[in-house]
ZALUMKOL-144463 format. One record per atom (N, C-alpha, C, O): residue in three letters; x, y, z. Coordinates in pm, whole numbers, padded with zeros to 5 digits, always signed. Example, Ala and Ser with C-alpha at 12.3 -4.5 7.8 and 13.67 -1.06 7.14 Angstrom:
BEGIN
ALA+01319-00569+00780
ALA+01230-00450+00780
ALA+01320-00330+00780
ALA+01424-00332+00846
SER+01285-00225+00708
SER+01367-00106+00714
SER+01290+00003+00787
SER+01341+00114+00804
END
This chain:
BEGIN
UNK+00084-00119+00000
UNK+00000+00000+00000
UNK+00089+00125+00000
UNK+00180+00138+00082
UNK+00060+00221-00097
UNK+00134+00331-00102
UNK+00049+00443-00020
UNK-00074+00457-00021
UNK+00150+00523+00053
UNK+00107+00657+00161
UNK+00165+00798+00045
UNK+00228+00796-00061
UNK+00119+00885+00110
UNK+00098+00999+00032
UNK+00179+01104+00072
UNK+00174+01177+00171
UNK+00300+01096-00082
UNK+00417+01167-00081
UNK+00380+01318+00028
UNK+00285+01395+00011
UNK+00486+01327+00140
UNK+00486+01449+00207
UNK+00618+01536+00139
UNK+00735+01498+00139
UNK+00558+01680+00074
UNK+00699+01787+00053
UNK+00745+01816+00134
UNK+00681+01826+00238
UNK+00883+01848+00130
UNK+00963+01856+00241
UNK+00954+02059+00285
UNK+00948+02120+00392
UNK+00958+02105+00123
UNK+00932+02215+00129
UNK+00804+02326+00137
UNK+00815+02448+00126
UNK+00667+02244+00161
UNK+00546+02251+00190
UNK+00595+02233+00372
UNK+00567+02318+00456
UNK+00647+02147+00391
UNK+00635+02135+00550
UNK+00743+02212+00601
UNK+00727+02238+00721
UNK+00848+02258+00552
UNK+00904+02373+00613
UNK+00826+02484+00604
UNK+00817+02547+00709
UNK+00745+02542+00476
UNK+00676+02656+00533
UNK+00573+02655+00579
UNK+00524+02766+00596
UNK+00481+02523+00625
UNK+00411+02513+00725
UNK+00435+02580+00887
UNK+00385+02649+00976
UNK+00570+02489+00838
UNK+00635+02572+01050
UNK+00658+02644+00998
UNK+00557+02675+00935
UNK+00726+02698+00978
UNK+00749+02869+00926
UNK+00649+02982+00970
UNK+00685+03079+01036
UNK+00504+02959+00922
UNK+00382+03035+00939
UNK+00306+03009+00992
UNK+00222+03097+01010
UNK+00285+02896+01044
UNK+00229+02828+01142
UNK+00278+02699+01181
UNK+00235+02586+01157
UNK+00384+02744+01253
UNK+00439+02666+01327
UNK+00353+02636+01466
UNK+00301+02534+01511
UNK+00364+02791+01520
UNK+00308+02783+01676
UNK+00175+02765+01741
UNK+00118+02803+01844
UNK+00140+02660+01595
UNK-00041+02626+01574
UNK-00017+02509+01577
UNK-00090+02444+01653
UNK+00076+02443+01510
UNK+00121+02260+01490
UNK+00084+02219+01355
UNK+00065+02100+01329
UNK+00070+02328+01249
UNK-00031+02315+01113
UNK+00074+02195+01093
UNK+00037+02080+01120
UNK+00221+02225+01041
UNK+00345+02140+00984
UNK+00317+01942+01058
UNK+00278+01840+01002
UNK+00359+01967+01196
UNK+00292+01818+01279
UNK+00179+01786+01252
UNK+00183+01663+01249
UNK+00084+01815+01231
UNK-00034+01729+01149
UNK-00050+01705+01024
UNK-00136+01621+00997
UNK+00038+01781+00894
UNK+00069+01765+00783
UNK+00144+01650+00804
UNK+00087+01555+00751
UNK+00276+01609+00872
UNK+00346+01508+00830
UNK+00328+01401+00937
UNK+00411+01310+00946
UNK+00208+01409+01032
UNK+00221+01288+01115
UNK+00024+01280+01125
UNK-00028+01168+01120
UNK-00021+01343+01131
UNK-00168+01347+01123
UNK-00238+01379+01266
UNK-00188+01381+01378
UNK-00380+01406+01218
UNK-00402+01446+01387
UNK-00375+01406+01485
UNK-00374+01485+01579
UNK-00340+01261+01508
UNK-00302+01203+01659
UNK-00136+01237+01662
UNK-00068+01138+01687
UNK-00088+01319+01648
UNK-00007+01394+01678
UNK-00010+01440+01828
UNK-00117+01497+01852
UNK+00062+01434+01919
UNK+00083+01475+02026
UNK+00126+01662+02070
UNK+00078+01764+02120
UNK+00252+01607+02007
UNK+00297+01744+01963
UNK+00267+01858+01912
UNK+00301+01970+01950
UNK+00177+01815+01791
UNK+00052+01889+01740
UNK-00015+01983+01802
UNK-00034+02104+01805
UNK-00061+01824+01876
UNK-00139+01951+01990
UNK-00102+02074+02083
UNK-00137+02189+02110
UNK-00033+02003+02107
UNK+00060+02056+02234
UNK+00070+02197+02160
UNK+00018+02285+02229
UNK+00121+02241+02044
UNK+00133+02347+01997
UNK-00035+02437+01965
UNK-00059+02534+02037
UNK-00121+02404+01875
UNK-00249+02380+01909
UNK-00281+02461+02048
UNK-00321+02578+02053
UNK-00261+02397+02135
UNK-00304+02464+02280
UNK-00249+02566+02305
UNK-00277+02620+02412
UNK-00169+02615+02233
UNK-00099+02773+02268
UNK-00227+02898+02252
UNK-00234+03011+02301
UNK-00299+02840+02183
UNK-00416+02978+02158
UNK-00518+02965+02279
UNK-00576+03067+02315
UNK-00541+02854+02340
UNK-00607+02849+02399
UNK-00535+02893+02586
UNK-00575+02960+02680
UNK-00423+02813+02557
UNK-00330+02915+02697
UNK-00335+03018+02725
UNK-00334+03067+02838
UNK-00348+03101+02557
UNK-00307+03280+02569
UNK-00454+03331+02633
UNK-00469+03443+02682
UNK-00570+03219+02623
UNK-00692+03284+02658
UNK-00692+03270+02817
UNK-00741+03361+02884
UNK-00639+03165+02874
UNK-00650+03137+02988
UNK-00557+03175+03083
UNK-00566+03129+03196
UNK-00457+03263+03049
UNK-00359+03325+03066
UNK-00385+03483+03106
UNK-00348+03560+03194
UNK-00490+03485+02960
UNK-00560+03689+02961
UNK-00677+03693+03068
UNK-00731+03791+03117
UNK-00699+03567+03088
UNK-00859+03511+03200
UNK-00822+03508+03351
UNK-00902+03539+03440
UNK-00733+03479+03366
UNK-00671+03464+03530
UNK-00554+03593+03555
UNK-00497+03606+03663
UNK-00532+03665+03461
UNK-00421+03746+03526
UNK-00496+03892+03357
UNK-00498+03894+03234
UNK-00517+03936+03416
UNK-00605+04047+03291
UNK-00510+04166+03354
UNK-00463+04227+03259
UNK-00479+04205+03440
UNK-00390+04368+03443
UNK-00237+04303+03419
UNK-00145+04383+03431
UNK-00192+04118+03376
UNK-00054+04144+03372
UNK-00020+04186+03220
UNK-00111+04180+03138
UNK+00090+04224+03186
UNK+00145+04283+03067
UNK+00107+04152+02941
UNK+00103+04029+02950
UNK+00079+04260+02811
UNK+00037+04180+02684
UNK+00157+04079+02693
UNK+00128+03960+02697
UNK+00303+04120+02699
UNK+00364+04029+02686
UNK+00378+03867+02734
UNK+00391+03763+02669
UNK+00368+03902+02909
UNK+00303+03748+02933
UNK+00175+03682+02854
UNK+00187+03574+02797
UNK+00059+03750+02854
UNK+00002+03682+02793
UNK-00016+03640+02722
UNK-00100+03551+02732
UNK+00063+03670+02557
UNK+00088+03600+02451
UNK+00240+03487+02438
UNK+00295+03434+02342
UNK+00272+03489+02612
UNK+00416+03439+02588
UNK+00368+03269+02550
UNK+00423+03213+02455
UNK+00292+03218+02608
UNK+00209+03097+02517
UNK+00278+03076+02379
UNK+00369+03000+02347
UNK+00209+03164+02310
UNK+00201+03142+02167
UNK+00340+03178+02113
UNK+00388+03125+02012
UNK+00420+03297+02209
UNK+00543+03287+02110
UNK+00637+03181+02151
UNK+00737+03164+02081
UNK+00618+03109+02255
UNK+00690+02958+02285
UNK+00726+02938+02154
UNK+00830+02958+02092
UNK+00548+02867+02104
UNK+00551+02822+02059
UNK+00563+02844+01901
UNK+00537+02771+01806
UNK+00599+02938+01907
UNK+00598+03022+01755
UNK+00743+02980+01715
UNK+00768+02916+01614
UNK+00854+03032+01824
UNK+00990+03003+01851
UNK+01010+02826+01829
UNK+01079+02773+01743
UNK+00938+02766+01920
UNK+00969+02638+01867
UNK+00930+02543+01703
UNK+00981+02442+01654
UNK+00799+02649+01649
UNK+00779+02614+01547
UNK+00902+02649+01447
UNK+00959+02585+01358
UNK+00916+02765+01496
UNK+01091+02835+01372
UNK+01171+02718+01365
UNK+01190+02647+01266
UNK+01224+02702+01504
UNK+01297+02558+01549
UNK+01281+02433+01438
UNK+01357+02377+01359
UNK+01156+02422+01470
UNK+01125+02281+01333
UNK+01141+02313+01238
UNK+01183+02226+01162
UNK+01124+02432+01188
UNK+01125+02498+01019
UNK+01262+02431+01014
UNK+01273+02309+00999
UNK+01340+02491+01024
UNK+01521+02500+01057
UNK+01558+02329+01006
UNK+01606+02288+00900
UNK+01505+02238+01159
UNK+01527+02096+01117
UNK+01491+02022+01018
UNK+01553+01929+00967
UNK+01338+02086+00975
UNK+01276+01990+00837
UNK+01306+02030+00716
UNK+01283+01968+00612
UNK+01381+02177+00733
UNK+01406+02193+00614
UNK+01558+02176+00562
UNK+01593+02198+00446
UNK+01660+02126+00684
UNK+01809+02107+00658
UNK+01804+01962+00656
UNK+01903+01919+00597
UNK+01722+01862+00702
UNK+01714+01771+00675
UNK+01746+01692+00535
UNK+01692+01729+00431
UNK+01838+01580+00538
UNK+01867+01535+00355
UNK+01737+01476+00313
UNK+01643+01429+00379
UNK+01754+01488+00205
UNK+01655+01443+00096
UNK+01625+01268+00154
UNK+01528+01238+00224
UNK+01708+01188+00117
UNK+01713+01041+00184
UNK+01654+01055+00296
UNK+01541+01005+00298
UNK+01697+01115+00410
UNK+01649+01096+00513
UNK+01504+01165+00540
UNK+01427+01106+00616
UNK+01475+01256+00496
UNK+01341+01304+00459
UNK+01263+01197+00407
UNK+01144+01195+00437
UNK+01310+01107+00335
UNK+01216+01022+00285
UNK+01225+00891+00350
UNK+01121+00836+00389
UNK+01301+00853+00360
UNK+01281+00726+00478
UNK+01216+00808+00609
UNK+01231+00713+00686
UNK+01182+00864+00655
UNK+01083+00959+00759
UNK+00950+00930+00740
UNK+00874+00845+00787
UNK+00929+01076+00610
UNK+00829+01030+00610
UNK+00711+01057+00438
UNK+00616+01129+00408
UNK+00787+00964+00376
UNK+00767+00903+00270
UNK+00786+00744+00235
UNK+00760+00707+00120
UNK+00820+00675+00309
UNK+00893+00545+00332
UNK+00788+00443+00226
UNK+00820+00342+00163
UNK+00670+00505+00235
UNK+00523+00388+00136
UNK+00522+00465+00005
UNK+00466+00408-00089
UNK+00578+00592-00019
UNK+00468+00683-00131
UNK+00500+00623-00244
UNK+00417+00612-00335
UNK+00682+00556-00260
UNK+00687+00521-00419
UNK+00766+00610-00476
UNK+00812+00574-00584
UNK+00802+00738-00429
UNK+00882+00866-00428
UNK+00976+00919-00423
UNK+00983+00947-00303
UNK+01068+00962-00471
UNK+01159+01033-00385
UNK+01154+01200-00371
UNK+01086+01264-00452
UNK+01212+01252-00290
UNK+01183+01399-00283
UNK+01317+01475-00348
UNK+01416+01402-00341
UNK+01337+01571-00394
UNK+01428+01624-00449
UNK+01415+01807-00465
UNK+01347+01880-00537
UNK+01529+01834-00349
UNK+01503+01977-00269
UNK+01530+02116-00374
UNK+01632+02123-00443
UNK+01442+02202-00375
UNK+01505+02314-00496
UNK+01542+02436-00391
UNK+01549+02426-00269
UNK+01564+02552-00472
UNK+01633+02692-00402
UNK+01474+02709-00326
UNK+01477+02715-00203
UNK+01372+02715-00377
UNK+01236+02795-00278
UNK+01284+02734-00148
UNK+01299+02825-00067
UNK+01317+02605-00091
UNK+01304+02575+00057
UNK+01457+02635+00096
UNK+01454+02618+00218
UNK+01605+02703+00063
UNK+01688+02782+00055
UNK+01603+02897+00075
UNK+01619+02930+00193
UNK+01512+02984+00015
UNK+01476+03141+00090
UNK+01371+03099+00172
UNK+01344+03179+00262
UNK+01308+03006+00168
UNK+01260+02952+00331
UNK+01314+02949+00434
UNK+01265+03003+00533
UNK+01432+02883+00436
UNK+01518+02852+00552
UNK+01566+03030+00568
UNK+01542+03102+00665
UNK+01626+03062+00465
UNK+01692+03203+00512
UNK+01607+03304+00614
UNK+01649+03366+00712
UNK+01462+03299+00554
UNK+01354+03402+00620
UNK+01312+03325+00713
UNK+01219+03383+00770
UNK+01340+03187+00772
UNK+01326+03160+00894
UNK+01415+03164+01017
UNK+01391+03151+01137
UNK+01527+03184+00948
UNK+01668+03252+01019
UNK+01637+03355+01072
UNK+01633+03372+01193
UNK+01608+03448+00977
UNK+01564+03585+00976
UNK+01470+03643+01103
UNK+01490+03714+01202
UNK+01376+03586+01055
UNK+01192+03609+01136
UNK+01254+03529+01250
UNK+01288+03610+01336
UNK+01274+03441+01277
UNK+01322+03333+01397
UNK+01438+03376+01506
UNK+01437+03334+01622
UNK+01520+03450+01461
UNK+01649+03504+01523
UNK+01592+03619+01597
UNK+01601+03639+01718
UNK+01529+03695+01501
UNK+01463+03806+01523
UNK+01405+03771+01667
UNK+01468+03785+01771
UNK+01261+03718+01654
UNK+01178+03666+01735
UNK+01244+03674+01878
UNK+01231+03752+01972
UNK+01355+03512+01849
UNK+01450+03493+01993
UNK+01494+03585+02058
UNK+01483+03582+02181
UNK+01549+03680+02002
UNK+01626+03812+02046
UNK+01527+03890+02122
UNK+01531+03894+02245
UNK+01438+03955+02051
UNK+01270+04010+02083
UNK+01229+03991+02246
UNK+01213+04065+02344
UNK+01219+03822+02211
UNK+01121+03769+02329
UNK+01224+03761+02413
UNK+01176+03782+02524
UNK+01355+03739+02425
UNK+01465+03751+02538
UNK+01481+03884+02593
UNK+01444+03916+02706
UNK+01542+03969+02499
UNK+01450+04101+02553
UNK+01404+04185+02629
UNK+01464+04262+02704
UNK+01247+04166+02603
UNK+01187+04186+02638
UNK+01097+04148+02815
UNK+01033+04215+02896
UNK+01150+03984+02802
UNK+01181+03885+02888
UNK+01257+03973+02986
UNK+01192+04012+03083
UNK+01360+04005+02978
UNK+01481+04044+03076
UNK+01413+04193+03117
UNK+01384+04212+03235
UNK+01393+04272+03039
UNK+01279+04403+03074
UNK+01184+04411+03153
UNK+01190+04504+03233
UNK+01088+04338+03157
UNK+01005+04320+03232
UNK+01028+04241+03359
UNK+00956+04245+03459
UNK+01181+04138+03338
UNK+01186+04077+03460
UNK+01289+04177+03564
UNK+01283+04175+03687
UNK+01345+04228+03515
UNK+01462+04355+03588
UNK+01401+04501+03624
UNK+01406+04553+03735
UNK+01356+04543+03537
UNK+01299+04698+03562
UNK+01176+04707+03534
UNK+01143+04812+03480
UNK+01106+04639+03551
UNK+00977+04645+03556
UNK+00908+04667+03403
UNK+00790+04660+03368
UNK+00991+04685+03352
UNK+00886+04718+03230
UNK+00955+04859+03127
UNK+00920+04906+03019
UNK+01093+04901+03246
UNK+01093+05071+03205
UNK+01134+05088+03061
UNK+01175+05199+03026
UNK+01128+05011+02993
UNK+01186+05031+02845
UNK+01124+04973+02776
UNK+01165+04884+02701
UNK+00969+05026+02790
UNK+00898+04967+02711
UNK+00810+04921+02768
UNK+00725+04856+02708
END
């Protein structure tokens, strides 16, 4: 029985843009994905987060989602430096296929460097701001 070729470069810019949703983990593993979820539940944290603590700063309360935003970059990074072979013994192993990587998943990876570095820096930060001076810079 043949399974149904996964792109390698469809699932890097899955995490990429929605990473910190789990779109990419249910593309290449399907809903009973664990992990999935786990990312998934970041929207629902940020609600329950803005629900029990409403005067603390926007920043905690979306820190949920940029976890997981950060860890989605994270996967971008791995699924998309990943070799071709090994991409496919993963998770193509039934399709009949092989995958064969072009430059688009190259300015993927770059603008996830980019947006992702960014991010880390951002949320560290900002992190250290609010945990030292209260907030005074910002």
């Amino acid at each position: 029985m043949t399974s149904k070729h996964k792109n390698k470069t469809f699932a890097t810019l899955l995490a990429f843009l929605l990473g910190g949703l789990g779109a990419h983990r249910f593309y290449l593993r399907g809903v009973n994905d664990t992990w999935g979820w786990v990312h998934a539940c970041s929207l629902p944290a940020v609600g329950l987060v803005m629900a029990a603590a409403p005067q603390a700063d926007i920043y905690y309360k979306l820190l949920p989602l940029f976890l997981s935003m950060l860890a989605g970059f994270l996967q971008a990074l791995v699924l998309g430096l990943m070799s071709d072979e090994k991409w496919d013994a993963t998770f193509n192993a039934g399709s009949g296929r092989s995958s064969e990587t072009r430059w688009p998943l190259a300015v993927i990876l770059v603008a996830t460097m980019l947006v992702g570095c960014g991010s880390l820096i951002a949320t560290i930060s900002r992190l250290f701001d609010l945990l030292y001076t209260g907030g005074a810079y910002g």
